[in-house]
N, C-alpha and C positions, 0 to 999 in steps of 0.2 A: 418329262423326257429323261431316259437314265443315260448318263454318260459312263460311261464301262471301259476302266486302263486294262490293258493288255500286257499279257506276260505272255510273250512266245518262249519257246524252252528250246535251243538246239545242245546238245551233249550236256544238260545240268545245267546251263547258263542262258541267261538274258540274252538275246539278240533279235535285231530288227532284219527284214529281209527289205532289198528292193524290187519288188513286180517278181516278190516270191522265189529267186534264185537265190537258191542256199549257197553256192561259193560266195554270195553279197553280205555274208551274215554277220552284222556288226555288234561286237559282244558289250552289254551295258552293265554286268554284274552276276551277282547272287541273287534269284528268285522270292527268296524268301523275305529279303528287306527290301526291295521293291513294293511287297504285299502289303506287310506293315510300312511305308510311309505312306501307302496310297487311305488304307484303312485312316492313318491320323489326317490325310487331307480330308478327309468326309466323301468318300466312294461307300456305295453301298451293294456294288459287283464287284468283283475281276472276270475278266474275261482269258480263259488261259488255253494254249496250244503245244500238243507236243508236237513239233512238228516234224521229231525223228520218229516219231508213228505214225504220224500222217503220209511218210513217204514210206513205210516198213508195214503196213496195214494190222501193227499190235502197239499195244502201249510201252514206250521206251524210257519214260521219265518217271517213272511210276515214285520213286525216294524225294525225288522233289517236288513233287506233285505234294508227298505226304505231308511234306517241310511245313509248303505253303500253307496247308491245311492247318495244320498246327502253330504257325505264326498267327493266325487272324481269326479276326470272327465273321469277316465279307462272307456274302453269297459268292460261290464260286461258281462258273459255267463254265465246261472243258470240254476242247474236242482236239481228233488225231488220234487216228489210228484205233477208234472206236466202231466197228463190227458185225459185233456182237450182243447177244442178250449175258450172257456172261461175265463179258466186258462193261458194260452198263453197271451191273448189279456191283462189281469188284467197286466201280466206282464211287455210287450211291454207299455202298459199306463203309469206306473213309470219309464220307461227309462231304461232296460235290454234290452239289443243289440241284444243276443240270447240265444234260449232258448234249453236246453238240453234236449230229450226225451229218457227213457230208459226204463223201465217195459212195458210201451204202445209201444214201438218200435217191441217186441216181440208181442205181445199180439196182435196188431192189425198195421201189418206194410203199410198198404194202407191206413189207417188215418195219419199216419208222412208224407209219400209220398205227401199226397193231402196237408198237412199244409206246407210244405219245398216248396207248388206253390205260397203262400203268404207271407209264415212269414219266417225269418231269424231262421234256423232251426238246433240242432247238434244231432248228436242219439248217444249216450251212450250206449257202450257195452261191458259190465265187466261179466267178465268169469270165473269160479272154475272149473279145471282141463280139461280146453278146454269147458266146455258146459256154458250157458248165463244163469248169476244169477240176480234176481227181487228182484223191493219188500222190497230198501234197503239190500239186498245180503241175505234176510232171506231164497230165496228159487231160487236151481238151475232146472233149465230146461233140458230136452231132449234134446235141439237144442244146437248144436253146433254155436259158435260164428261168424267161420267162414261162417256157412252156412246161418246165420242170415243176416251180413255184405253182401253176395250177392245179399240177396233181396232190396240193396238202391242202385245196380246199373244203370247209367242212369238217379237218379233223381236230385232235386235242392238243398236237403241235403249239405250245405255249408261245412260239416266237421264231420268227424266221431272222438268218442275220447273212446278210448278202453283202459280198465283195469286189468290186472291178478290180481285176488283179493289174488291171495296167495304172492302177491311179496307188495302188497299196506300195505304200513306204515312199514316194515320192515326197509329199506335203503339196501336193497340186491341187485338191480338195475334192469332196467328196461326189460323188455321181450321184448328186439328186434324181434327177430322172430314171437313173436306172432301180433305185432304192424304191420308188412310188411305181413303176413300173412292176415290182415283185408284190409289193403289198398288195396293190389294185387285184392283181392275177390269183393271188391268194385268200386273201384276204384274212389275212393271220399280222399280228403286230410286227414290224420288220425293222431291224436296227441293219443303222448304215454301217459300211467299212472299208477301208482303203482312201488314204488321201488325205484325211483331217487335218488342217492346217491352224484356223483361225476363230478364236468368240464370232465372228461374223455368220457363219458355217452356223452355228450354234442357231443363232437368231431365227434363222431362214429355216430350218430344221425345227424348231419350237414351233413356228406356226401351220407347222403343217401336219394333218391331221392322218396322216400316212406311215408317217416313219414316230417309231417309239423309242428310240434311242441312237448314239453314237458310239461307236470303241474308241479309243483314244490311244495311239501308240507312238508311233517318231515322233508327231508334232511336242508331247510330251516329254521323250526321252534326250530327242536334242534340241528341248529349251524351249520351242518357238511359243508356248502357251504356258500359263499358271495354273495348274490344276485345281488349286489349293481355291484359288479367286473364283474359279470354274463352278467348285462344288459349293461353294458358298450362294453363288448365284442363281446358277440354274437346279439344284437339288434343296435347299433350306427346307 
């Protein structure tokens, strides 16, 4: 099971959101030495977000993005404010492994489908009170998450990574059910998100044969967890 820190990005900078309201945005640093400590903890993703593209529907961190890239040798997975096939391709050109689709996963899910035939592809799908919110979380949908997550059955979609937005950045822990709920429906590897609080979380998540990873953000940036013990444990 991969565990995957997270770098959200608002204006060039580290910050954590809470249930994804950007006035909440608490600032932890510079991006790019985040990268590299997580690289010397023994990560072998980052998970990165712009999330001023996520709400602007083009990419806004695009220099830090670069940074990142350039500080590490991690696989990187990034999404926000990605599209496009254009925007894909700019990405994959600077050396992002793969690339995260979620507002356009809704919105037009036979463009993902056809990009997951080329390009290394994950659909993001984060949800307020079961239904799939866009658009950086400004607006929820009709569609059920679930029902969203069926339509990438059968494709080349390498990994679905789904979020309860009411449990993200709390440290309340993570929505099993709803995490094995996306997987079942798709039937695509699905890593958990929003909530991660404890090694405990870890344990219950390893034995299940549903979910193929965690992200790991607050719990890590204010302290509640040891990465370092993390990755020694559950990645050796």
């Amino acid at each position: 099971m991969l565990v995957i820190p997270a770098i959200d990005l608002k204006d060039g900078m580290v910050v954590r959101l809470y249930k994804g309201e950007m006035n909440s945005a608490k600032v932890y640093g510079e991006p790019f030495e985040f990268a590299r400590a997580f690289e010397n903890y023994g990560a072998k993703w980052i998970h990165i977000v712009d999330l001023n593209g996520a709400f602007a529907g083009i990419p806004k961190n695009i220099e830090q993005i670069k940074k990142i890239r350039e500080s590490c040798n991690l696989k990187i997975e990034l999404g926000g404010g990605i599209r496009d096939e254009d925007t894909i391709k700019q990405y994959l050109s600077l050396g992002i492994d793969r690339l995260i689709l979620g507002s356009i996963a809704l919105k037009n899910p036979t463009f993902v489908i056809e990009m997951a035939k080329k390009y290394p592809i994950a659909v993001g799908i984060d949800a307020k009170n079961g239904n799939v919110s866009i658009d950086g979380w400004a607006n929820t949908d009709s569609t059920s998450a679930i029902s969203l997550a069926s339509k990438f059955k059968g494709s080349k979609i390498e990994t679905i990574i789904c979020t309860d937005i009411n449990k993200d950045g709390t440290g309340n822990g993570i929505n099993l059910d709803f995490t094995k709920q996306i997987a079942q429906a798709s039937e695509i590897p699905t890593i958990a998100s929003g909530g991660f609080r404890s090694d405990d979380e870890l344990e219950m998540m390893l034995s299940d044969k549903y979910i193929s990873g965690v992200i790991v953000g607050k719990a890590f940036y204010e302290g509640w967890i040891n990465l370092r013990d993390i990755f020694v444990k559950y990645q050796a």
